[in-house]
N, C-alpha and C positions, 0 to 999 in steps of 0.2 A: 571588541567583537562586533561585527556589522550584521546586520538584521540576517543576511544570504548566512551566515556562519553558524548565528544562532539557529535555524529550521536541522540544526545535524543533533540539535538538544532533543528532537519530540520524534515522536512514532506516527504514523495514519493507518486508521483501520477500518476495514466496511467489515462487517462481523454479522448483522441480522442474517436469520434464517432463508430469507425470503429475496435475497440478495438477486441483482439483476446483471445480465454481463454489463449495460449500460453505469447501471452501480458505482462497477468495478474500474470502469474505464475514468468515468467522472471523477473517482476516488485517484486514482495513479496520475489524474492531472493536476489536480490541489494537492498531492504529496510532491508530482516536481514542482510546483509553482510555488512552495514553503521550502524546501530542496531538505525535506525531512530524511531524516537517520535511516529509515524502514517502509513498509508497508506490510500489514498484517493482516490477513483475512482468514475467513470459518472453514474454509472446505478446501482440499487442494486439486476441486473442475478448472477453478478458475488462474490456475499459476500458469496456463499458456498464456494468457489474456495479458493476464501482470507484467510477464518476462518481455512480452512484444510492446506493450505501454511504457515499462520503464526502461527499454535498450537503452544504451546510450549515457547511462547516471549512474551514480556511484550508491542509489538505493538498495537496503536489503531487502530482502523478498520473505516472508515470514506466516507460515499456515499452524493456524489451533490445529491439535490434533483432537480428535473426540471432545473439541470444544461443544458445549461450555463446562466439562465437567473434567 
């Protein structure tokens, strides 16, 4: 398994309340650059943001719902 293979083992997630679209965008660039499994975040404002960061990749796109509870 080469290092590129293994990033499909782990999840990314920006999750605080206080979440920034910057955040988000930071976050969906260190999930392609680990070319992780997922991406996970608190609120579903920001899934256009995600879907437009992660065009192009075979990441999944993943929202808490009434996170954190």
């Amino acid at each position: 398994m080469t290092k590129w293979e293994l990033g499909k083992v782990f999840d990314f997630s920006v999750l605080p309340k206080n979440t920034r679209e910057e955040d988000i965008i930071a976050g969906c660039k260190e999930a392609r650059a680990y070319n992780c499994a997922a991406f996970y975040t608190a609120t579903n404002y920001y899934i256009p943001t995600i879907v437009r960061e992660l065009d192009g990749t075979d990441i999944h796109i993943g929202v808490g719902l009434d996170f954190p509870f």
